[in-house]
N, C-alpha and C positions, 0 to 999 in steps of 0.2 A: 483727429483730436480725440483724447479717449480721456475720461472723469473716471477717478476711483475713488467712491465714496465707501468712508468707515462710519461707521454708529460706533461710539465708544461709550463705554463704564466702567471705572475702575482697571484704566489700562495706562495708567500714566508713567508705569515700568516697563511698556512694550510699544509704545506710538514711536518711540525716537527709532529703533532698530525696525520698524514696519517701514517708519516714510522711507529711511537711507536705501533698504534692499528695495524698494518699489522705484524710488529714484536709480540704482544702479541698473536694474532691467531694464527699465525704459529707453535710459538712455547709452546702454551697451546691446541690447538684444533686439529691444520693438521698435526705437529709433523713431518714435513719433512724438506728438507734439501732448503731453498732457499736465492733468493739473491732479490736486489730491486733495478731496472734499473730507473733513473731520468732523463730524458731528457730536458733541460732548451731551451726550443723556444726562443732564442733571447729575455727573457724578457726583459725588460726596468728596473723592481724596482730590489731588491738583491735580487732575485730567488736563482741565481747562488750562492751567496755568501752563501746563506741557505743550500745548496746542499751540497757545500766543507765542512761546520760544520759538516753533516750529516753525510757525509762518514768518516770524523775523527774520529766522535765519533763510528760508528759502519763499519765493510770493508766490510760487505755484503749488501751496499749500494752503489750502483757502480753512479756516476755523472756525465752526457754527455751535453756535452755544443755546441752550433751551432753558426754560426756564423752571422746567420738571421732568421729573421721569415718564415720558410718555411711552416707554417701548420700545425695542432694537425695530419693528418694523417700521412706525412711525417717524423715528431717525432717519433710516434709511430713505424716506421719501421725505424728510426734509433735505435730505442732500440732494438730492435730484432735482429742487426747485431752486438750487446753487449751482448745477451742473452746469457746464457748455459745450461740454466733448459733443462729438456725432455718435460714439460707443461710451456706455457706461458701465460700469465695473463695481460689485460689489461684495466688499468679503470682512470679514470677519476683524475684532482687532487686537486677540490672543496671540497672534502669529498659527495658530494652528493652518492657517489659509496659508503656504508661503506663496512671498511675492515673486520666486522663482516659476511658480505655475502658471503666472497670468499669461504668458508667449501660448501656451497652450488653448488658454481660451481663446486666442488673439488668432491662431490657427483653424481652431475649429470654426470660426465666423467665415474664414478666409473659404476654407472648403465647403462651408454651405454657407452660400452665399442667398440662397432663398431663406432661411433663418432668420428670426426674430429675436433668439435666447442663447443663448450657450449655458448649458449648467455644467458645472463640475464635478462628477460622481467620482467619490472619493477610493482611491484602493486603500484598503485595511485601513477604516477610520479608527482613531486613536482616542475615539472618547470613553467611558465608562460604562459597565453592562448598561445599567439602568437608560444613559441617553441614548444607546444604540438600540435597546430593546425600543423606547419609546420612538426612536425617529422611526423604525420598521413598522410600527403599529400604525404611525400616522399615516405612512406613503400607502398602505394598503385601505385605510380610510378615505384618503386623498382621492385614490385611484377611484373607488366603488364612487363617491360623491360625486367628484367630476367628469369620470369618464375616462379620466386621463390612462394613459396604459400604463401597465403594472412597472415594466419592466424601466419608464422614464425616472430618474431621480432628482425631484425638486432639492434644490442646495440653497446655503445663501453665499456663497460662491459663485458667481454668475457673468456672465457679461447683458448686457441690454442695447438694444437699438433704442435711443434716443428718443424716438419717436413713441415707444411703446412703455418707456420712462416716465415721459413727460402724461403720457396720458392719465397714466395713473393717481399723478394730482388731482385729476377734475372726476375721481370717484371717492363719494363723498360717505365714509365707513371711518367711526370711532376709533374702529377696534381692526384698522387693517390688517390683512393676513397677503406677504407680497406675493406666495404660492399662487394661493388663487384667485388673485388678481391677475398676475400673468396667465393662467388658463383662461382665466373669461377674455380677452382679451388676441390673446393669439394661441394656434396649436402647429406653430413653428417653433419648437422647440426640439431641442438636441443634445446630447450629452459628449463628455469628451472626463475621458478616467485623469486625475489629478491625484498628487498625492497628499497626503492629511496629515500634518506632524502633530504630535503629543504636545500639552500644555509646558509652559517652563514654567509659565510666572500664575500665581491664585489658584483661583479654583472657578468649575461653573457653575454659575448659576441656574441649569436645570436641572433642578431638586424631582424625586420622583412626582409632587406633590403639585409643581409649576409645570410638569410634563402631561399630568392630568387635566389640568386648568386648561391649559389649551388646547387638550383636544376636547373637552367637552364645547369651550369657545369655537373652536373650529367646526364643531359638529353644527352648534346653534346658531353660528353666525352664516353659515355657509350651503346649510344643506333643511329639506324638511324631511329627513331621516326620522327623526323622531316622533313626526307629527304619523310619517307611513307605519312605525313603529308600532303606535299606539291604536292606527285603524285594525291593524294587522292581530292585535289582543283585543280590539272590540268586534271582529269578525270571528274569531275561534271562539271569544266570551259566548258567544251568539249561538252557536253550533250548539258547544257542550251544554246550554241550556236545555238548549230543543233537546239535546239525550237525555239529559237531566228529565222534563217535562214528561216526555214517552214512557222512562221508567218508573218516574210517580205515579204515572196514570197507570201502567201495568200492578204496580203493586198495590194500588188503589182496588182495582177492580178483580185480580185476581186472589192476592194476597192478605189484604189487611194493612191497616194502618198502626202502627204504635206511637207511642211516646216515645219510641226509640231514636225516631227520627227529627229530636230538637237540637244535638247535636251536629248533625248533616245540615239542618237549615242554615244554623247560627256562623258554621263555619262557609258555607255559601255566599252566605252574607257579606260576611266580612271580606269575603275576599272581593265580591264586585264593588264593595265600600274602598277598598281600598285601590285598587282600578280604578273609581273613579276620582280617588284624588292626585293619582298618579298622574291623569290624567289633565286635571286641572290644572297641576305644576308646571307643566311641560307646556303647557297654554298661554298662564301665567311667566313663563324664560322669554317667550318667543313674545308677550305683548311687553314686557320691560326692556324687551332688544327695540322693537317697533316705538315705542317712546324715548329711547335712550338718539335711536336713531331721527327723529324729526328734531330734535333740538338741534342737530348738525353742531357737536363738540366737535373744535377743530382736532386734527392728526397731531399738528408741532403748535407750537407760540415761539417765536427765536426772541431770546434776549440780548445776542450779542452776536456781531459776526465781522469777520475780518478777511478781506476779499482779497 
């Protein structure tokens, strides 16, 4: 039994040609038993209204409605507390994912059968410099954060074991990130080359802007890079003082003092003033994550769903 869950927004021109090719695969190529989880993020246009069609017309099209915009990750794990396949499947719902590639996930599970993940690492992805510059930037963040090797490429294109799905609900993160989640979790993971079609229908929504957001999120939510960052500037601070000190006292005792040197203080100054409020900041991100987190704001709230 295999669950293909979409997170959709503003796709209510591409869900009808997503479900048809996902249903034609299945039932001409993978020949199993599945169903097709829709999750509607709070769109704005008639996503939803597209979705209810959807499930009229065929019942193993299940349609999950929110009741705001929580997020494409947050979707994504609301569909999976909808799932019931044994593999679950998750991709995209521009059609840039085609439904013709999923046999290939379906394959790759097949031949590592010790696996937990299958990602889809895309040949010649079709998105825009800026989202291809930025997903390179992350995978190379990703990789240094977790561990993970350089060469694995986190997608949201995926298949999932059920098991490692389901876990994922009972970790309890506002602000989930499904990447590394799946790393804490398991490091059976594998790739299998897929290919990537260009957009037909809108446009994406990551803006250079939304591309930054997230990785600073990703950095702060996920790693204490920043926190080694700043030891790492309060350690060198430290050094350059001591030369600093050594040389006053040299010219102290050898040289002479002037008035020359209120300049040199002043800009001293400022600059460990400012070090230390950088410092503070970064203190300050990391306890409004820590309070943001003890309130335990849920991932989804469902307001509507049709099984």
């Amino acid at each position: 039994m295999y669950s293909v869950v979409v997170p959709a927004y503003r796709s209510s021109d591409t869900l009808g040609e997503l479900c048809a090719r996902l249903i034609q695969v299945f039932e001409t190529q993978i020949k199993q038993s599945f169903e097709i989880v829709l999750v509607n993020d709070s769109s704005p246009d008639s996503t939803w209204d597209k979705m209810k069609e959807l499930h009229g017309q065929d019942s193993r099209i299940k349609a999950i409605n929110l009741t705001k915009n929580f997020g494409q990750h947050s979707a994504t794990i609301c569909g999976f507390s909808f799932a019931t396949g044994d593999f679950i499947i998750t991709m995209d719902d521009d059609l840039q994912h085609p439904p013709e590639e999923v046999p290939a996930l379906v394959q790759g599970m097949q031949e590592n059968p010790q696996a937990d993940v299958v990602m889809g690492n895309y040949i010649g992805k079709k998105h825009s410099l800026v989202r291809n510059l930025g997903t390179r930037t992350m995978n190379r963040i990703t990789s240094y954060i977790s561990g993970k090797d350089p060469k694995l490429h986190l997608t949201s294109f995926r298949l999932l074991r059920c098991s490692i799905a389901k876990e994922m609900l009972n970790i309890e993160d506002d602000r989930p990130r499904l990447g590394y989640m799946i790393l804490r979790l398991t490091n059976k993971i594998v790739n299998v080359d897929v290919k990537h079609d260009s957009r037909t229908v809108g446009e994406s929504g990551y803006s250079m802007g939304r591309l930054i957001k997230d990785l600073v999120n990703n950095i702060m939510n996920n790693s204490s890079l920043p926190l080694k960052a700043i030891s790492l500037i309060g350690f060198f601070s430290a050094i350059l003082s001591f030369l600093l000190a050594i040389y006053y006292i040299y010219i102290y005792l050898f040289v002479g003092v002037s008035v020359k040197g209120w300049t040199t203080l002043i800009l001293i100054v400022l600059f460990y003033f400012g070090i230390i409020l950088f410092s503070v900041g970064i203190i300050g991100k990391y306890l409004i994550n820590i309070l943001t987190g003890t309130k335990r704001y849920p991932q989804f709230v469902v307001k509507d769903s049709l099984l």
